[in-house]
C-alpha positions as CSV (number, residue, x, y, z in Angstrom):
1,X,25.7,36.7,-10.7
2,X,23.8,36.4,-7.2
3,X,23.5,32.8,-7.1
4,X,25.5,31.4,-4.1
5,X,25.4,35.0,-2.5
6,X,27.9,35.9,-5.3
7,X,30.3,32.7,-4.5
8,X,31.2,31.8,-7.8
9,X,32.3,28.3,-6.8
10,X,29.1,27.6,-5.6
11,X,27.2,29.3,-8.8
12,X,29.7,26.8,-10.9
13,X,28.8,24.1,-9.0
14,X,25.3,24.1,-9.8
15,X,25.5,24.9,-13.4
16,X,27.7,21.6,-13.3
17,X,25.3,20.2,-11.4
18,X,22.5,21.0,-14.0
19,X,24.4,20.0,-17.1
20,X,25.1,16.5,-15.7
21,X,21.7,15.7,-14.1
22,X,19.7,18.0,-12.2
23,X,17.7,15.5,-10.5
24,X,17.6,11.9,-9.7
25,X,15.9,10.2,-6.6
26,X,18.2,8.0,-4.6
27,X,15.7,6.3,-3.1
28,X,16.4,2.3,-4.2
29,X,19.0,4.1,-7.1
30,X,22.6,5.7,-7.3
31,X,24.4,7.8,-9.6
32,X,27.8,9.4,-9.0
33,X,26.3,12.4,-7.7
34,X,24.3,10.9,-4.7
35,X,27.2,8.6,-3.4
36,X,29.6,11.3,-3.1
37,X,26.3,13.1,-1.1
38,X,25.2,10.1,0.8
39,X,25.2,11.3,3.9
40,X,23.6,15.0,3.1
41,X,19.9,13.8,3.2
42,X,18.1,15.9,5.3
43,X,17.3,13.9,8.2
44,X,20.7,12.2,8.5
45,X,22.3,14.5,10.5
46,X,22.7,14.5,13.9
47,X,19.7,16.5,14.9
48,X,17.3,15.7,12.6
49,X,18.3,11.8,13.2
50,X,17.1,12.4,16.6
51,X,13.7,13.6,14.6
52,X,13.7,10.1,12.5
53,X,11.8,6.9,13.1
54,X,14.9,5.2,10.4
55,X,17.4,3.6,12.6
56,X,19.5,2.5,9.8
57,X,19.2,6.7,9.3
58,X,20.1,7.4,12.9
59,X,22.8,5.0,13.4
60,X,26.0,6.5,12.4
61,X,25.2,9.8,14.0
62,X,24.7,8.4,17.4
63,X,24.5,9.4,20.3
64,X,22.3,11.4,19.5
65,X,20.8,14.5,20.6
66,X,19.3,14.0,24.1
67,X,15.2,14.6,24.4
68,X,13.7,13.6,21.3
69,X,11.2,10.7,21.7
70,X,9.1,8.8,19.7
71,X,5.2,8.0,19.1
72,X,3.1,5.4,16.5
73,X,2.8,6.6,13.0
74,X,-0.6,6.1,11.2
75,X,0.4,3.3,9.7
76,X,-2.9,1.0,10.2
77,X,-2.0,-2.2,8.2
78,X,-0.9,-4.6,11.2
79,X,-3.3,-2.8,13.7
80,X,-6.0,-4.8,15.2
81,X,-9.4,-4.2,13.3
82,X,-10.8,-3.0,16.5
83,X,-8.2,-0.5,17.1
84,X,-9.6,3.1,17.6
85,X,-8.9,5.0,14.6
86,X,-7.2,7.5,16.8
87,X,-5.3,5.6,18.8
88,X,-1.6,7.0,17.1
89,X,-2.7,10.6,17.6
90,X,-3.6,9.5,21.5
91,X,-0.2,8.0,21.6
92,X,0.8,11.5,21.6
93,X,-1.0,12.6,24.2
94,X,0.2,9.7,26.5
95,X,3.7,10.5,25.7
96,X,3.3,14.4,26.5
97,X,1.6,13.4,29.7
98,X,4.4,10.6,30.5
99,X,7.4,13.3,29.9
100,X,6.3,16.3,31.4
101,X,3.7,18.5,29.5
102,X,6.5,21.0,30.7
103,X,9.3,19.3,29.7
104,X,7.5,19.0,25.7
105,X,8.4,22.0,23.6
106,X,6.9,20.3,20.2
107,X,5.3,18.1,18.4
108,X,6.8,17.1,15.0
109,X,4.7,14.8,12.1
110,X,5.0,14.6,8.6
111,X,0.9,15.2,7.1
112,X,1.7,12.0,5.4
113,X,4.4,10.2,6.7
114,X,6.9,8.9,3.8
115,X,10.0,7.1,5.8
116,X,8.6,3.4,5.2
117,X,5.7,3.7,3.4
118,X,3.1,6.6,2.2
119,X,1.1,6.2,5.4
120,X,-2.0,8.9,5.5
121,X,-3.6,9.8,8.7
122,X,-6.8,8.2,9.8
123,X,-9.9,10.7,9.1
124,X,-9.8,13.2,12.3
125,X,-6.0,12.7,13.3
126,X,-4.6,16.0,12.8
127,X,-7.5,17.9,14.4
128,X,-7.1,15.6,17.6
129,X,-3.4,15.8,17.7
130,X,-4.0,19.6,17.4
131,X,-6.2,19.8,20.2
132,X,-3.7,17.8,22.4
133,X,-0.5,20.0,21.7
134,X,-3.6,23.1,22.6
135,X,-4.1,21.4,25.2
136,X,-0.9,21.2,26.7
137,X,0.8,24.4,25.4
138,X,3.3,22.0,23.1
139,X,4.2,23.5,19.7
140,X,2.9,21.7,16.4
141,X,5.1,21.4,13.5
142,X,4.1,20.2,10.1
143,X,7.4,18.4,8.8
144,X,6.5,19.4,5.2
145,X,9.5,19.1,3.4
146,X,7.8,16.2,1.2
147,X,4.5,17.3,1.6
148,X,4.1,20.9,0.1
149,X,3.8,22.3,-2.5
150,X,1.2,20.6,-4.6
151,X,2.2,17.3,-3.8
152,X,-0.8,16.3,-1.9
153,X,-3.0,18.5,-4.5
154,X,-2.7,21.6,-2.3
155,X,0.1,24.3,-1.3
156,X,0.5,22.3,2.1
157,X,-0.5,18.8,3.7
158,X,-2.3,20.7,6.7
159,X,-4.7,22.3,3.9
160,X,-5.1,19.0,2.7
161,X,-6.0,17.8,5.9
162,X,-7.4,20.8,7.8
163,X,-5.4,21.5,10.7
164,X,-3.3,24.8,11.3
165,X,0.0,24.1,12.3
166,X,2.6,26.7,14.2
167,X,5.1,26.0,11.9
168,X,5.6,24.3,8.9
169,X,9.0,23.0,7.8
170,X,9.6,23.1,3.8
171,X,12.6,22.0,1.1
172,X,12.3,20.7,-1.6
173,X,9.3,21.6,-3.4
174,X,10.5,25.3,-3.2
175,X,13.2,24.8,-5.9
176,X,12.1,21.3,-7.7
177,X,15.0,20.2,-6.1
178,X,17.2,22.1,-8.6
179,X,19.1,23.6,-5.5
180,X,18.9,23.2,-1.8
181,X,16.6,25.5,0.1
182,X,14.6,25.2,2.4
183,X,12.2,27.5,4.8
184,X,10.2,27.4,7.9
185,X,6.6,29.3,7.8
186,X,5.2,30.3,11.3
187,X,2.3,31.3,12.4
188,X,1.7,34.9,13.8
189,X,1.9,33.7,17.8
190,X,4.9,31.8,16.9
191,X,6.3,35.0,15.5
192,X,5.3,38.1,17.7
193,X,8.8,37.5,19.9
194,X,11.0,38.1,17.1
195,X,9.0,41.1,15.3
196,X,9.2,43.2,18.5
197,X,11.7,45.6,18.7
């Protein structure tokens, strides 16, 4: 058997795992199985919690890593009605420019942010906020780990919303959750460093 990179324990495990329940959200729920795995969510770790907006997430993991900072999401509800529909994606551009564009190594966003809320990007987001990290020589990452997959009625969120990303972050789609895997996808400039020999 090749699960768990022949590990036997970790092969039981899931077969365990699959008899009992092989998936449940937690979100607003518990069953046995997600209490004793509380913690594991994947961005409640010290790292990623620097990544989250959720300080309730962040919280026991502090202090956390040093650099990460924080922008607007699209969430438009409570914004003024004269707000410019781009205003969160120029948020990001103001940041880069208070920081450092040299001190910024990437941008990170969800195509539709689910912490709090589905919150989907005002029409013309992405390609603006792909035009600033251009602009500035800053990485884009497409947080996907929700997104793809189908879930937005395409493979990824940035086909759903037209932008190209330099890398996309993906999880739980990739295995319906059945086990934990997860994968990054990058594009060819991102690449190139590591394929030369």
């Amino acid at each position: 058997m090749n699960a768990g990179h022949r590990r036997a324990e970790i092969a039981d495990a899931m077969a365990e795992q699959a008899r009992e329940l092989a998936f449940f959200t937690d979100w607003s729920y518990a069953h046995p199985r997600a209490v004793d795995w509380r913690r594991a969510w994947p961005g409640s770790r010290r790292v990623t919690s620097t990544a989250t907006g959720i300080p309730d997430l962040r919280t026991p993991f502090e202090p956390l890593a040093p650099g990460g900072h924080h922008v607007p999401n699209t969430n438009s509800y409570r914004w003024p009605e004269d707000r410019d529909p781009l205003w969160a994606a120029e948020a990001i551009e103001e940041k880069i420019l208070f920081e450092g564009p040299e001190t910024v190594s990437c941008v990170i966003l969800e195509p539709v942010q689910n912490a709090g809320g589905c919150f989907t990007p005002q029409e013309g987001y992405w390609q603006r906020v792909r035009e600033i990290c251009d602009r500035y020589g800053v990485l884009l990452i497409s947080d996907e780990v929700i997104c793809s997959w189908g879930r937005l009625g395409h493979y990824f969120g940035a086909e759903r919303f037209g932008y190209s990303p330099d890398v996309i972050t993906t999880a739980k789609g990739l295995t319906s959750a059945y086990s934990p895997m997860g994968a990054m996808i990058v594009s060819d400039r991102v690449a190139e460093p590591f394929m030369a020999r």
